[in-house]
N, C-alpha and C positions, 0 to 999 in steps of 0.2 A: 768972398764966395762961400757959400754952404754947401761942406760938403753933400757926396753924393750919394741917396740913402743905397743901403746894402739891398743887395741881390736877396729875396726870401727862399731859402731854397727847403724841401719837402724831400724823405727818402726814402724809396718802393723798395721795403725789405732791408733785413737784420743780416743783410752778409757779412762775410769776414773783412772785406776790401772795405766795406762802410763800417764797421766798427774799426777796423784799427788806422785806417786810412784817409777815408774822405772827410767822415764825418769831423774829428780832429783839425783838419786842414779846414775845413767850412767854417768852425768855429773862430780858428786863429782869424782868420784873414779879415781886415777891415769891408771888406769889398763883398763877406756874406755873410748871413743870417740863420742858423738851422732854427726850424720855425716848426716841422711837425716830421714822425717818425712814423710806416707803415707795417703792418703786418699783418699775417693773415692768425696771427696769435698776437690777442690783446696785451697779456705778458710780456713777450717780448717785447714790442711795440713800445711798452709805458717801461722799460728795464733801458733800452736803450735811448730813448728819447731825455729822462730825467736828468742825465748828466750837463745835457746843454738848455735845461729848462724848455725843450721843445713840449707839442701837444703828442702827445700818443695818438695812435690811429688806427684804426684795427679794418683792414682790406685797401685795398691799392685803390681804388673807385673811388671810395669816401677821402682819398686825400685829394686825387685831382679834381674833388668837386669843390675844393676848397679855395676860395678867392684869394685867399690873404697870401698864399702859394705862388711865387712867379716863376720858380725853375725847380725841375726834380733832377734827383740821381737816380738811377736805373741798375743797380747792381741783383740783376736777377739771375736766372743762367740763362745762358745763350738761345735755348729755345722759347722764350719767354720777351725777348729782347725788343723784338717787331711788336709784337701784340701790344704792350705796354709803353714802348715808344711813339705808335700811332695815336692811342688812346690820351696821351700826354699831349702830344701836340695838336692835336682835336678838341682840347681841354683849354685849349692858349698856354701851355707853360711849354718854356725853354727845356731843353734837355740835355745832360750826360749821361750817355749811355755808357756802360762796359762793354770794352771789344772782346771780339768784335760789336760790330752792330745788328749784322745779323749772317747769315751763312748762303746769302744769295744775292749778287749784286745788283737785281732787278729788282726786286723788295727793297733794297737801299736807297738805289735811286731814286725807288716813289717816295721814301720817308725822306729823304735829303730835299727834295720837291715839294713836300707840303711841308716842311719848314718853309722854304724859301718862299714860298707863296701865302704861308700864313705871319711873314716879318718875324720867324723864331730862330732862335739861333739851337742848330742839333752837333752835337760836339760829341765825338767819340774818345773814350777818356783812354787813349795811348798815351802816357806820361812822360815816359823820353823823350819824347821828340821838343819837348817845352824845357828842357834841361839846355841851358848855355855851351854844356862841353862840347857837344855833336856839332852844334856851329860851328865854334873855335874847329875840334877837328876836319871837317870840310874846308874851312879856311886856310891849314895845313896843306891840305891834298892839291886844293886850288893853286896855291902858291909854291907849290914844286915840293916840297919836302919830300917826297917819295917819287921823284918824277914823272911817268906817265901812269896813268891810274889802268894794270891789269887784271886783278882781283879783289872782291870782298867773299871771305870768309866768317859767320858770324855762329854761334854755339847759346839756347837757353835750356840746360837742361836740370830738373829737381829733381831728388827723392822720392821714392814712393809714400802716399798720402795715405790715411787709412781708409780701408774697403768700401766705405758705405759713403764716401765723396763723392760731390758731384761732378764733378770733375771726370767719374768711370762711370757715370749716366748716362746708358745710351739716349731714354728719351728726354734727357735734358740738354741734348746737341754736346753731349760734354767731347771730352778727346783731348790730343796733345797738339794738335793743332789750331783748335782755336783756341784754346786756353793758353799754348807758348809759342809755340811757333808760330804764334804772328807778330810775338818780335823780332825776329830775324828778318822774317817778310817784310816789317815796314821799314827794318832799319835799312834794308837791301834798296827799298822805295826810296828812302828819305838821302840817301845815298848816290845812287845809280840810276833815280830818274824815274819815269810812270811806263815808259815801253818797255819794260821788261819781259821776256817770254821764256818760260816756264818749257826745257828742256826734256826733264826728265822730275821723277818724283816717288818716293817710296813711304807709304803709312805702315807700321806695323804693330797689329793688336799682340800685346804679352800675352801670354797662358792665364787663362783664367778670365779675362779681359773682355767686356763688348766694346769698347771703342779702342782706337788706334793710342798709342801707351807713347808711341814714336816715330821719328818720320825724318826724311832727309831729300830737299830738294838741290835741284840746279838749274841758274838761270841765266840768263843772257842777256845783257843791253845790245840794239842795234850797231852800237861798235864794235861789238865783242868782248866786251870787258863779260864777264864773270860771275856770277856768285851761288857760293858754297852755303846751304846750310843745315844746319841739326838742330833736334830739341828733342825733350820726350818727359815723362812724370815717370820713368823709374832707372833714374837714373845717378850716379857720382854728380856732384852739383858743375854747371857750368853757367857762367853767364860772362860773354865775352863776345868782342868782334876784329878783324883785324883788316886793313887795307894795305894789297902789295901793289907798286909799282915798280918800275925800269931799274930804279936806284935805290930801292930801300922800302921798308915796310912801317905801319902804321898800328899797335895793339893797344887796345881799352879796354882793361879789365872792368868788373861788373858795372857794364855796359847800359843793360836794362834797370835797375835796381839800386842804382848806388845812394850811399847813405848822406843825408843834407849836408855834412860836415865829415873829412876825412876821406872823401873818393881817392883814390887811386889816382895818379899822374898817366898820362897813356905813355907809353913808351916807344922811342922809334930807334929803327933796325937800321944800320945802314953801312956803308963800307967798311966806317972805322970803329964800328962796335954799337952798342947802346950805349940810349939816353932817356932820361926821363923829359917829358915837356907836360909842363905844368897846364891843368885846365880847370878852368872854373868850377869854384864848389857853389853848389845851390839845392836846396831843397825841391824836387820834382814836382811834389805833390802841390804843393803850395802857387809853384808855377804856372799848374794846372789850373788849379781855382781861381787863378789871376785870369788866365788865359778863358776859362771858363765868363767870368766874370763882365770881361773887356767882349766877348761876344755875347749876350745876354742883352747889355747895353748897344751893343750894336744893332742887334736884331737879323745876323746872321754869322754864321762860322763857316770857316773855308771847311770844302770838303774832298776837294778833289783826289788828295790824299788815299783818304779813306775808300773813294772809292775804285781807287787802283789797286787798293789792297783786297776790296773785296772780288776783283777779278780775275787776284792771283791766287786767292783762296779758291774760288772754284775749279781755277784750271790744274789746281796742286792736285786736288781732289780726284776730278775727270783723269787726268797723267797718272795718278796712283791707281786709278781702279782699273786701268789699261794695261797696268804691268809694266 
């Protein structure tokens, strides 16, 4: 049998996430192709495209007019995310967007809809959740190790970035919510299930600051379980989660983020002290592209996910702006 040709995938913009991330992972992987590089600077465009012998491309338009193209990456900023997510999939190519996908879950659902309607697979590139350990740990929880599950607890917070990031753009949707704190959110989803309802919720803009710099929700599953969470960009570095139940507890250090080789063991808490329990090492990114990949060929990606995150993003929003 002959193998199966690669995925051609095309990349709308010279972000940071595609230069030291995607683009790297595209190339490794048998399963894709980097084939052309976008910018609205022709320099950059042909600086970054040359390492993996792609075409330079100078405007986002002129790539997706391009046939030879069958899926993009979308590392734009979050206000840009819709516009050129519709545009791609009105184009015929596949997509991974950066999360979020976009900051309104009614906008989501149309783009997640004209995927499905046009056989394209639109995939929001959350990268954890494509990591083996998060299984393994769910299968812990499932199978009693901490016995009845009453709280998640989860923490992504960085350092302050320099001033002129986009990241502290107001009109580029920036903030510390949808840039971090939706790992916590999803992990609280991927976790504790899609009924989750959003209790209570705090944004707060630092000095000097137009978007929210940090934030701290609380939520609830229909059982009552629980979850805690925080994040912010000026912060002591955290990336961590922890699951407590009846008899013992659950923690995972850098939880979001962990490196393809060397993660952290999680560690559980329990009557007679701690221990470590070993979880799978795997490279995330590469998961992704796999994952990326296997729906592409499918000609659809689950999304259900995604779009329970993007219901607890609005109602974090609406709960924060309520006090």
């Amino acid at each position: 049998m002959s193998p199966r040709p690669a995925v051609r995938v095309g990349v709308l913009g010279c972000a940071d996430i595609a230069r030291r991330r995607m683009l790297p992972a595209f190339a490794a992987s048998p399963d894709t192709e980097v084939v052309a590089v976008a910018s609205r600077d022709a320099d950059r465009a042909k600086a970054l495209a040359a390492p993996y012998g792609a075409r330079p491309v100078r405007g986002y338009a002129e790539l997706l007019a391009d046939a030879s193209v069958d899926a993009v990456h979308i590392p734009l900023p979050l206000a840009l995310h819709a516009e050129w997510t519709e545009a791609a999939l009105r184009a015929g190519k596949h997509v991974l967007a950066e999360k979020p996908l976009t900051d309104d879950p009614a906008r989501s659902a149309a783009l997640f809809a004209l995927a499905e309607r046009s056989g394209l697979a639109l995939m929001e590139n959350v990268m954890f959740v494509h990591h083996r350990r998060h299984a393994e740990v769910a299968r812990l929880v499932a199978a009693g190790a901490i016995g009845e599950l009453r709280s998640f607890h989860a923490v992504f917070c960085v350092p302050r970035r320099p001033a002129d990031d986009i990241r502290y753009r107001r009109e580029l949707a920036g903030g510390a919510l949808g840039d971090i704190g939706v790992y916590p959110l999803r992990a609280a989803l991927h976790f504790l299930g899609p009924e989750l309802e959003v209790l209570g919720a705090q944004l707060t803009e630092g000095p000097g600051f137009t978007v929210d710099t940090a934030g701290a929700v609380l939520l609830r599953t229909p059982a009552g379980v629980t979850a805690q969470l925080s994040f912010g960009l000026d912060h002591a570095y955290g990336n961590s989660y922890e699951l407590r139940g009846s008899e013992g507890r659950l923690t995972v250090d850098l939880a979001f983020t962990p490196p393809a080789e060397g993660a952290p063991p999680a560690v559980r808490h329990g009557p007679s002290g701690a221990r470590e329990v070993p979880l799978p090492q795997q490279d995330q990114v590469a998961a992704t592209v796999t994952a990326f990949a296997a729906a592409v060929r499918a000609g659809h990606a689950p999304y259900e996910e995604s779009l329970a995150q993007a219901r607890l993003l609005e109602a974090v929003r609406r709960h924060a702006a309520a006090g």
